[in-house]
Structure formats: C-alpha cells, structure tokens
N, CA, C and O atoms as a GROMACS GRO file, in nm:
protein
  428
    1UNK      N    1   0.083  -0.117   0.000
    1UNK     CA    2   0.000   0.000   0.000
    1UNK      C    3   0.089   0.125   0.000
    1UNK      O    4   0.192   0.133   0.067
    2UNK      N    5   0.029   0.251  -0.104
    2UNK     CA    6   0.112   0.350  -0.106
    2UNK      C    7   0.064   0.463   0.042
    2UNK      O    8  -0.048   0.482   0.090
    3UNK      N    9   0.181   0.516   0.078
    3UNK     CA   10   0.164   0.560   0.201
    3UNK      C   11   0.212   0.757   0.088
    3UNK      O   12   0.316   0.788   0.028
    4UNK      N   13   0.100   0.826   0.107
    4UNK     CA   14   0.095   0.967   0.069
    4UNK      C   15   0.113   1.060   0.154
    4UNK      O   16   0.058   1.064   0.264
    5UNK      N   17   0.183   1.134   0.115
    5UNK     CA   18   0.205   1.283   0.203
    5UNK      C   19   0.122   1.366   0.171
    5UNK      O   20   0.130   1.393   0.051
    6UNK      N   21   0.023   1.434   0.240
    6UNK     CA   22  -0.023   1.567   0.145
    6UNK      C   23   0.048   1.661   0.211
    6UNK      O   24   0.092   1.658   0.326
    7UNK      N   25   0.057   1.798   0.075
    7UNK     CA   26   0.071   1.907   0.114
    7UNK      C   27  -0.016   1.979   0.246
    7UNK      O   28   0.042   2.064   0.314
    8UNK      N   29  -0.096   1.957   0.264
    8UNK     CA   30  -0.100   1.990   0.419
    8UNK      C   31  -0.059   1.960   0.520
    8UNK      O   32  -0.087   2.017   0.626
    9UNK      N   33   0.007   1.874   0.510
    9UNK     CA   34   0.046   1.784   0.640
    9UNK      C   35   0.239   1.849   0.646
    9UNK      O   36   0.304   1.848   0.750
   10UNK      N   37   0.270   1.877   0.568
   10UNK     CA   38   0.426   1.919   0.548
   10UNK      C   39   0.395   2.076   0.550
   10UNK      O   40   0.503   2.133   0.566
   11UNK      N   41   0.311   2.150   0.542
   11UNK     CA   42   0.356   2.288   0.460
   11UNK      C   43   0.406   2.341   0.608
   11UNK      O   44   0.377   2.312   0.724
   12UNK      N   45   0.503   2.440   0.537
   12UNK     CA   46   0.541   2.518   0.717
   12UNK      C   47   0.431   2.681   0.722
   12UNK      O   48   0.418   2.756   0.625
   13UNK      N   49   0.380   2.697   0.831
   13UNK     CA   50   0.358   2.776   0.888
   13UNK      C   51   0.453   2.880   0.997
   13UNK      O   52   0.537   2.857   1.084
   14UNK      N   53   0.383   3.015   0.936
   14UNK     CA   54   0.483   3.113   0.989
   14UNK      C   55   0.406   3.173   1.124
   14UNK      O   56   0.290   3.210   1.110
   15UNK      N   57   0.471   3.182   1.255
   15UNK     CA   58   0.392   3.175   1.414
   15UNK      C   59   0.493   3.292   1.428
   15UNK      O   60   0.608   3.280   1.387
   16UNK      N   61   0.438   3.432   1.500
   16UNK     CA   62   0.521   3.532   1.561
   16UNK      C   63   0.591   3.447   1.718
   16UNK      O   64   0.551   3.344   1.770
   17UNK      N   65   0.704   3.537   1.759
   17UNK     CA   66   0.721   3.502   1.912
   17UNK      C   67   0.634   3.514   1.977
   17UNK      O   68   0.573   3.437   2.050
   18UNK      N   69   0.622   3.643   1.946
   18UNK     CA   70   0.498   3.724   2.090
   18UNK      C   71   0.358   3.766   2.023
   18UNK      O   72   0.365   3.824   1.915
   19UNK      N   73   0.228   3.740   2.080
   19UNK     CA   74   0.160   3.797   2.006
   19UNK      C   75   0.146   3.975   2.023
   19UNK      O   76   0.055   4.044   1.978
   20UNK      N   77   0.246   4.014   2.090
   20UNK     CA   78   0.207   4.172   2.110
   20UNK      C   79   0.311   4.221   1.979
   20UNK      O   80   0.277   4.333   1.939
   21UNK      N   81   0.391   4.182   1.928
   21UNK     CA   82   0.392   4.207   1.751
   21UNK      C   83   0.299   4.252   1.675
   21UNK      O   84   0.305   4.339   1.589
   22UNK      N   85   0.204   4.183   1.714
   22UNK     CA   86   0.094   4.179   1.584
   22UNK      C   87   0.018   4.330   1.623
   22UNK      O   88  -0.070   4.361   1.703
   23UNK      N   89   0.095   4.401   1.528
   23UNK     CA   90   0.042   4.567   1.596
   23UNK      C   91  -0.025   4.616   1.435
   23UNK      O   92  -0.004   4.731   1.396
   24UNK      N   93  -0.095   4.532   1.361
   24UNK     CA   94  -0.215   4.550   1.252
   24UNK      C   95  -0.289   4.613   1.257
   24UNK      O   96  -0.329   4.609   1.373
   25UNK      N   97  -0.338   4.673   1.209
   25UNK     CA   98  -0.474   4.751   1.167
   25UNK      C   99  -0.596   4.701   1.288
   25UNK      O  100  -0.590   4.591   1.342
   26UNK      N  101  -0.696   4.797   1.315
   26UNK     CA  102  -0.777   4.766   1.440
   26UNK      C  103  -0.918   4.784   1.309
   26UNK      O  104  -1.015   4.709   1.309
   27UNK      N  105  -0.903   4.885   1.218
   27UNK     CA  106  -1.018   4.923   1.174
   27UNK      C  107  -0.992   4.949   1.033
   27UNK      O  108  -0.879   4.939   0.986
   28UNK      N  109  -1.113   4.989   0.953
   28UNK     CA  110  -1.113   5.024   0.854
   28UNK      C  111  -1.105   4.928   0.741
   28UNK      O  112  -1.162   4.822   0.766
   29UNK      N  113  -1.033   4.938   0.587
   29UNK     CA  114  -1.033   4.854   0.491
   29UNK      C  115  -0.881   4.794   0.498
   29UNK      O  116  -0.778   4.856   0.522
   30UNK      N  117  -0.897   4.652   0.471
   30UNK     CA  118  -0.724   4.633   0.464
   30UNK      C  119  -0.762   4.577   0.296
   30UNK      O  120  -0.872   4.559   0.244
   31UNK      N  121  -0.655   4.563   0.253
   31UNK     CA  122  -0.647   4.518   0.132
   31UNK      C  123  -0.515   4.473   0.136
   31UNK      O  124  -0.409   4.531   0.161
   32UNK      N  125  -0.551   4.325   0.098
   32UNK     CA  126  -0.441   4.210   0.109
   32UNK      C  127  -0.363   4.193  -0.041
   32UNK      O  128  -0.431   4.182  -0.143
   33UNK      N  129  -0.205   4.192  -0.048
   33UNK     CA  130  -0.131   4.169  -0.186
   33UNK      C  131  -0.172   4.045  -0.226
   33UNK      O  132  -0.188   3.965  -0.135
   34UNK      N  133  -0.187   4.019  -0.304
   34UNK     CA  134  -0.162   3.909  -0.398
   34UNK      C  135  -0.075   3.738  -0.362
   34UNK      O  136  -0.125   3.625  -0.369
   35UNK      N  137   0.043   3.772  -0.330
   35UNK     CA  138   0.116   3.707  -0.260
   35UNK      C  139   0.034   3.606  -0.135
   35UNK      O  140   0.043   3.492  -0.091
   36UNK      N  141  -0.036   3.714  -0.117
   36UNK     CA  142  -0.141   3.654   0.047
   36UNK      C  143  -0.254   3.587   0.016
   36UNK      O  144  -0.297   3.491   0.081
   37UNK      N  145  -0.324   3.652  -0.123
   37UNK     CA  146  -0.460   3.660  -0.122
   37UNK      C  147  -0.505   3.677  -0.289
   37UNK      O  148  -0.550   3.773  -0.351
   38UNK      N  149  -0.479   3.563  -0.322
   38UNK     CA  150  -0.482   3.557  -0.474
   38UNK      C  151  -0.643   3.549  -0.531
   38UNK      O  152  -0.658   3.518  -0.649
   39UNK      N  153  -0.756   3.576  -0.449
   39UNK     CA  154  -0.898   3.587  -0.477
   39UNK      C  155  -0.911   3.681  -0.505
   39UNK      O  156  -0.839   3.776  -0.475
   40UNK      N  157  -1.074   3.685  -0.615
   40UNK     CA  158  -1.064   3.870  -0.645
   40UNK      C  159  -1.168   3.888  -0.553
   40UNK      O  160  -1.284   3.899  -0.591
   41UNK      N  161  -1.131   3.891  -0.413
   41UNK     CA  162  -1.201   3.986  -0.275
   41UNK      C  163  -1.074   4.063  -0.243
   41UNK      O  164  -1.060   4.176  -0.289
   42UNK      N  165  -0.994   4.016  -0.180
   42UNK     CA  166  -0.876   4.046  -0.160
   42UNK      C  167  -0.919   4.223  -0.074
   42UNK      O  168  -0.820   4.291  -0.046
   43UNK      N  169  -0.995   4.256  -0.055
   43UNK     CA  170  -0.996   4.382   0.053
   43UNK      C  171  -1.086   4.341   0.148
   43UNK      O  172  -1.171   4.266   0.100
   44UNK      N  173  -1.102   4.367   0.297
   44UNK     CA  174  -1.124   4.331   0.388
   44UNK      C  175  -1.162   4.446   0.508
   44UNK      O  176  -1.082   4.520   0.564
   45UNK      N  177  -1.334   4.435   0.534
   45UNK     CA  178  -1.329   4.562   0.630
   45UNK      C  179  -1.382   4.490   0.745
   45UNK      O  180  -1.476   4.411   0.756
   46UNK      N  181  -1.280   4.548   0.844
   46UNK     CA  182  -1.275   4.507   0.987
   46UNK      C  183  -1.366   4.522   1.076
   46UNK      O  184  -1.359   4.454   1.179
   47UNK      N  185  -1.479   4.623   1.056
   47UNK     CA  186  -1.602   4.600   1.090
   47UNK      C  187  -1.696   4.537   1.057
   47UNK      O  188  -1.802   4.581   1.102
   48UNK      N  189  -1.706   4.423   0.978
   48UNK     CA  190  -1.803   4.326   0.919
   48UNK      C  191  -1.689   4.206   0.980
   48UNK      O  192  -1.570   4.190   0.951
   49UNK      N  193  -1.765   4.138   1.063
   49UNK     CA  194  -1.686   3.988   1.136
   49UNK      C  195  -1.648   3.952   1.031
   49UNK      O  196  -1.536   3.975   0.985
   50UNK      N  197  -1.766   3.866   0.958
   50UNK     CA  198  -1.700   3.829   0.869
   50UNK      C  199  -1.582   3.831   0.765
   50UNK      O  200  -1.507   3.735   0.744
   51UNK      N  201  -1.576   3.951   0.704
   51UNK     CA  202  -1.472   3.983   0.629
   51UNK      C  203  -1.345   3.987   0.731
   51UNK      O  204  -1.233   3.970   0.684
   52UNK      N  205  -1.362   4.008   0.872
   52UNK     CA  206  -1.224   4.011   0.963
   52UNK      C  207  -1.202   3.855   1.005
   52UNK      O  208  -1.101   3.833   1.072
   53UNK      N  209  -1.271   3.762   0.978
   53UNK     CA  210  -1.219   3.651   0.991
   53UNK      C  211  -1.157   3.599   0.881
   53UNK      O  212  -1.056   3.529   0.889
   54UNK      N  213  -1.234   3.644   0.727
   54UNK     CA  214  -1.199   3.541   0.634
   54UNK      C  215  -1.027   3.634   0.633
   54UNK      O  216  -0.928   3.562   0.625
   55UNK      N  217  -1.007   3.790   0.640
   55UNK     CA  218  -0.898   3.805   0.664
   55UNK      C  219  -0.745   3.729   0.745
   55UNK      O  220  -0.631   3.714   0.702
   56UNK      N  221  -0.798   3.702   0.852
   56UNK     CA  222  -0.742   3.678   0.968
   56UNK      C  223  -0.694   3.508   0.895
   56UNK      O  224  -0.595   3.478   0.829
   57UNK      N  225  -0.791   3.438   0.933
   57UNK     CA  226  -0.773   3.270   0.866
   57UNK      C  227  -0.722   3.268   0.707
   57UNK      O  228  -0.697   3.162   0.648
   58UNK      N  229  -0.707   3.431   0.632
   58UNK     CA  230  -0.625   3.392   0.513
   58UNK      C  231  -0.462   3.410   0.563
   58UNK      O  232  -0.367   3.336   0.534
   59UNK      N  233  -0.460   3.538   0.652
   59UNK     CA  234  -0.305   3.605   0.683
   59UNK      C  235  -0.267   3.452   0.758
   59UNK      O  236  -0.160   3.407   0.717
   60UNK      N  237  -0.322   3.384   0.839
   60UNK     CA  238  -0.287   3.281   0.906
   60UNK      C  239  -0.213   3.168   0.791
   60UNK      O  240  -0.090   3.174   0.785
   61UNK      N  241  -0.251   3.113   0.742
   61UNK     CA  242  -0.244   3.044   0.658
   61UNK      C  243  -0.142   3.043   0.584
   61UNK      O  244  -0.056   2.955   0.576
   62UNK      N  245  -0.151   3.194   0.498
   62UNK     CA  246  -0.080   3.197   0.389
   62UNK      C  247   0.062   3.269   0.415
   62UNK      O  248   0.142   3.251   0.323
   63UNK      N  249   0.112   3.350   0.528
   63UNK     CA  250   0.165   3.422   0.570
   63UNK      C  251   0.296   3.359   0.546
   63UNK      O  252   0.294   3.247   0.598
   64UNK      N  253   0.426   3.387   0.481
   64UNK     CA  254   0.518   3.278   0.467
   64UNK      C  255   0.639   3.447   0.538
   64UNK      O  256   0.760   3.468   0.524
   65UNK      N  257   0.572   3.497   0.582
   65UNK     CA  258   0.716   3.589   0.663
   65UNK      C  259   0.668   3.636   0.760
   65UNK      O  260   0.560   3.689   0.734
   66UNK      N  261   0.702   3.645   0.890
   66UNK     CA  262   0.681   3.755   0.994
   66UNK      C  263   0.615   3.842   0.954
   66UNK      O  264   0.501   3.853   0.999
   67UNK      N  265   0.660   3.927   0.864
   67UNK     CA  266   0.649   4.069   0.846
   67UNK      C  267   0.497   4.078   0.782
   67UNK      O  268   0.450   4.191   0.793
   68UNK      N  269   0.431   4.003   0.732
   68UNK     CA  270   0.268   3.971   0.725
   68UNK      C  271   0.213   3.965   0.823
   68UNK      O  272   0.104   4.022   0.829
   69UNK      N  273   0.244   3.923   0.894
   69UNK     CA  274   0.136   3.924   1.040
   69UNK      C  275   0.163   3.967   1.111
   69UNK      O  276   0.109   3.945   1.220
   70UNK      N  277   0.265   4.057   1.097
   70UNK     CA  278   0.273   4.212   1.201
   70UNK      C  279   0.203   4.275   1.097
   70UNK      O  280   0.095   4.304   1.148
   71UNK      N  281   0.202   4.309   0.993
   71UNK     CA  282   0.171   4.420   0.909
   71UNK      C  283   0.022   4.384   0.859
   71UNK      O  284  -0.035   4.469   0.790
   72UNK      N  285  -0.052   4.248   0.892
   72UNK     CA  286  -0.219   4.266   0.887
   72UNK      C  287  -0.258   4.196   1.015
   72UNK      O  288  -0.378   4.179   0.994
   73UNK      N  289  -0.241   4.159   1.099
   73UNK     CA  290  -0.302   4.070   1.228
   73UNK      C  291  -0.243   4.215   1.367
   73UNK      O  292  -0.135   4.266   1.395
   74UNK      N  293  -0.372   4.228   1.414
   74UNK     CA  294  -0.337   4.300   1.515
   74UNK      C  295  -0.385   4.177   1.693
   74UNK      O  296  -0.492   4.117   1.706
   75UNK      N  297  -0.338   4.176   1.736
   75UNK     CA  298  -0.330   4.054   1.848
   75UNK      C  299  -0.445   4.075   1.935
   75UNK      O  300  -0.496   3.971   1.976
   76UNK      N  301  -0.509   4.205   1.979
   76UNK     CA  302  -0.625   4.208   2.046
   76UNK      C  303  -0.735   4.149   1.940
   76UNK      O  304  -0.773   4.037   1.973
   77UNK      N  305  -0.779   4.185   1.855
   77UNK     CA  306  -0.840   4.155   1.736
   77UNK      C  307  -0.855   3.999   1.714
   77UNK      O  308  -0.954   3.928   1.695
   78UNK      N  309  -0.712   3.971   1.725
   78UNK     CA  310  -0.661   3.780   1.682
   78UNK      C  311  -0.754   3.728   1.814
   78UNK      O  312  -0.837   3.641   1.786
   79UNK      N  313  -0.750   3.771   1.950
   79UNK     CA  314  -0.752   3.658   2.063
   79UNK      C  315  -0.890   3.688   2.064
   79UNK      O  316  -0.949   3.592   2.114
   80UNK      N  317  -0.989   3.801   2.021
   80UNK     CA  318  -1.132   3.802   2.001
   80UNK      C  319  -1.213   3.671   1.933
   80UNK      O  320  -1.307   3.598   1.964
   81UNK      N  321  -1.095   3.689   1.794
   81UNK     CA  322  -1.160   3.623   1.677
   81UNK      C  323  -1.104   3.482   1.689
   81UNK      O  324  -1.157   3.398   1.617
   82UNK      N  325  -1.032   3.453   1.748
   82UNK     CA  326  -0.935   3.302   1.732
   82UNK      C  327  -1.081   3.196   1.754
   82UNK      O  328  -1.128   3.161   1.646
   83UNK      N  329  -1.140   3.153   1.851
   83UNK     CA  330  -1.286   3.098   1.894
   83UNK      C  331  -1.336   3.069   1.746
   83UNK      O  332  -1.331   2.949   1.722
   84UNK      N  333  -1.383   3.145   1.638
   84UNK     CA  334  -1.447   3.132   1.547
   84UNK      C  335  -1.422   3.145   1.453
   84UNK      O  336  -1.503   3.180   1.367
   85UNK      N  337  -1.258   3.114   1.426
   85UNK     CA  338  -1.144   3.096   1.247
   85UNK      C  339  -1.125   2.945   1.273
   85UNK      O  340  -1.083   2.863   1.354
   86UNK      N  341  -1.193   2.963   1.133
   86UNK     CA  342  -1.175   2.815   1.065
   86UNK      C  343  -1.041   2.806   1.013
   86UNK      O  344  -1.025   2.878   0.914
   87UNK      N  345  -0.911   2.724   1.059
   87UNK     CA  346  -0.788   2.688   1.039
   87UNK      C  347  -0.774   2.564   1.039
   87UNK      O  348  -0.861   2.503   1.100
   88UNK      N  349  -0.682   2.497   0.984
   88UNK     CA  350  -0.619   2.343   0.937
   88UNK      C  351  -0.541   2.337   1.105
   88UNK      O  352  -0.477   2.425   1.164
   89UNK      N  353  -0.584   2.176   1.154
   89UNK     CA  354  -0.544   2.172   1.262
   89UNK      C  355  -0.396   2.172   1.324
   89UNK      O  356  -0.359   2.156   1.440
   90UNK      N  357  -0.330   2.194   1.216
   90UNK     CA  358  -0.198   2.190   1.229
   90UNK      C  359  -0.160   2.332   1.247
   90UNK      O  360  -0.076   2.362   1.331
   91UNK      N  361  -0.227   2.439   1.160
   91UNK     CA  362  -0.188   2.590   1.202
   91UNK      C  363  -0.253   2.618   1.332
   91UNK      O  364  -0.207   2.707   1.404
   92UNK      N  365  -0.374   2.540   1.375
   92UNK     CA  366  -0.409   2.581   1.482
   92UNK      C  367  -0.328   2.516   1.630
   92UNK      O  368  -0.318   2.550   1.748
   93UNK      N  369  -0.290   2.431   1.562
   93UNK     CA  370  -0.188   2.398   1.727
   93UNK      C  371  -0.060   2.430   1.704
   93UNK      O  372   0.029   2.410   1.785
   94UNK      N  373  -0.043   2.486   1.584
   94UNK     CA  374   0.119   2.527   1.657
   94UNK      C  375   0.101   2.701   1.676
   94UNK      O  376   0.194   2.770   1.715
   95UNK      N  377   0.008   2.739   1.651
   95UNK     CA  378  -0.068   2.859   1.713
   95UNK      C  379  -0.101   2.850   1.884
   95UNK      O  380  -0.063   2.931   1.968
   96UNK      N  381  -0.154   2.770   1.900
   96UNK     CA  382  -0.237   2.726   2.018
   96UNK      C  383  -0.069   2.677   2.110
   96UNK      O  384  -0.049   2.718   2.224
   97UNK      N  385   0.005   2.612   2.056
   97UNK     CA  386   0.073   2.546   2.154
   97UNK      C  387   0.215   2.683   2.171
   97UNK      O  388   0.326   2.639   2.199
   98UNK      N  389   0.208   2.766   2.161
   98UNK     CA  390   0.305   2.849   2.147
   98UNK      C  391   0.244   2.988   2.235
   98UNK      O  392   0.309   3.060   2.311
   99UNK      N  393   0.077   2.998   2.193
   99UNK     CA  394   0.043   3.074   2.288
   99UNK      C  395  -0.076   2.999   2.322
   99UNK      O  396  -0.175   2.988   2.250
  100UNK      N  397  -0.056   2.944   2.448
  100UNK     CA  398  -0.194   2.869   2.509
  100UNK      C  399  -0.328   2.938   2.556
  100UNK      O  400  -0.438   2.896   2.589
  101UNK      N  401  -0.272   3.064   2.543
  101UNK     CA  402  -0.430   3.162   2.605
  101UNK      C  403  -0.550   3.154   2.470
  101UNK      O  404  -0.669   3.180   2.485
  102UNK      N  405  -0.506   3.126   2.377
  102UNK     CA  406  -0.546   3.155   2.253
  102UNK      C  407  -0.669   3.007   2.299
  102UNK      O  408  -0.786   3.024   2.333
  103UNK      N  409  -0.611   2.894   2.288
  103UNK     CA  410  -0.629   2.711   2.324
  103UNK      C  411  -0.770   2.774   2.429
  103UNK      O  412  -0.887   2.737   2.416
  104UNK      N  413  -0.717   2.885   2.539
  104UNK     CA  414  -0.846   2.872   2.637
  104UNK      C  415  -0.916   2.969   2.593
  104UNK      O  416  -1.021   2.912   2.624
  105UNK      N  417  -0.953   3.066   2.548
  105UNK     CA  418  -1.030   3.131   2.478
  105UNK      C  419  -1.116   3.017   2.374
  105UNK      O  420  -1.238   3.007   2.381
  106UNK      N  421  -1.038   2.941   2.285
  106UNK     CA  422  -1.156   2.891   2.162
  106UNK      C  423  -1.207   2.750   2.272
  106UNK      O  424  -1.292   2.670   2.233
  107UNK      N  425  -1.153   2.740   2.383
  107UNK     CA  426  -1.239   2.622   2.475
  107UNK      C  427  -1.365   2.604   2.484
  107UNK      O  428  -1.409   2.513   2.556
   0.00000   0.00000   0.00000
C-alpha cells in the first residue's frame, strides 16, 4: 500500500514570538497583496466579522514571513476572533501550543 504525504500535512507555517507584535490595523479597509490573497475579494473591512475573519484565517495560513502578520493581524483583534477561524489543525496547534491563552479562549 502507497503511504501519501499531502501538502497539508508538510507545509510550514509562519507563528510570531509574541503575540504583542501583531500591531495590525484595528479598523477600517485592509487590502491584502496578492502574494497573500490571490482571490478577487482580496480587501477586507474590519467592521463586518465576517470579512475580519476570512482576513485573519487567510493572513494565518498563507503568511510565509513575519512581516505579514505584524503588518495585517493586530493581536487584540486575533484573541477576540481566534474561537471562530476556521484553520487546518496543524496551524491551529502550533498557534495554540506556542500561545496557550489563545487554546483557552476557543475552549
């Protein structure tokens, strides 16, 4: 029997040290590059949940430098919304296991 890897199971995810980095936008429109957010939505207003999650669970995801999720994830914002972003369980625990407050919040 062939034994498969998927690309989800290998891809690396990019996790700040601290979440007080994440000094992002609180309000207004963000509009995500390309690089991040190759859909044609790709702008994002932070007062509609929605659009601040599908933001949040894309920067999560796709984020392959630091400097993305300081520059769209703001950390008060993140530990609100963490409870109700849909993430691959692998970004969510090495999220979760790095900062555990996050783990008791979506409890």
């Amino acid at each position: 029997m062939e034994t498969r890897v998927r690309y989800a199971e290998i891809r690396p995810y990019t996790v700040p040290a601290t979440l007080a980095e994440l000094a992002g936008p609180t309000g207004g429109v963000v509009v995500l590059p390309t690089a991040l957010d190759w859909t044609p939505k790709k702008s994002y207003d932070l007062a509609d949940d929605v659009d601040l999650r599908m933001l949040y669970e894309t920067v999560i995801r796709e984020a392959m430098h630091i400097e993305d999720l300081r520059t769209f994830l703001n950390a008060r914002l993140l530990a609100e919304a963490w409870p109700r972003l849909w993430l691959p369980l692998r970004v969510r625990g090495a999220w979760e296991s790095r900062f555990p407050g996050l783990a008791k919040a979506a409890a």
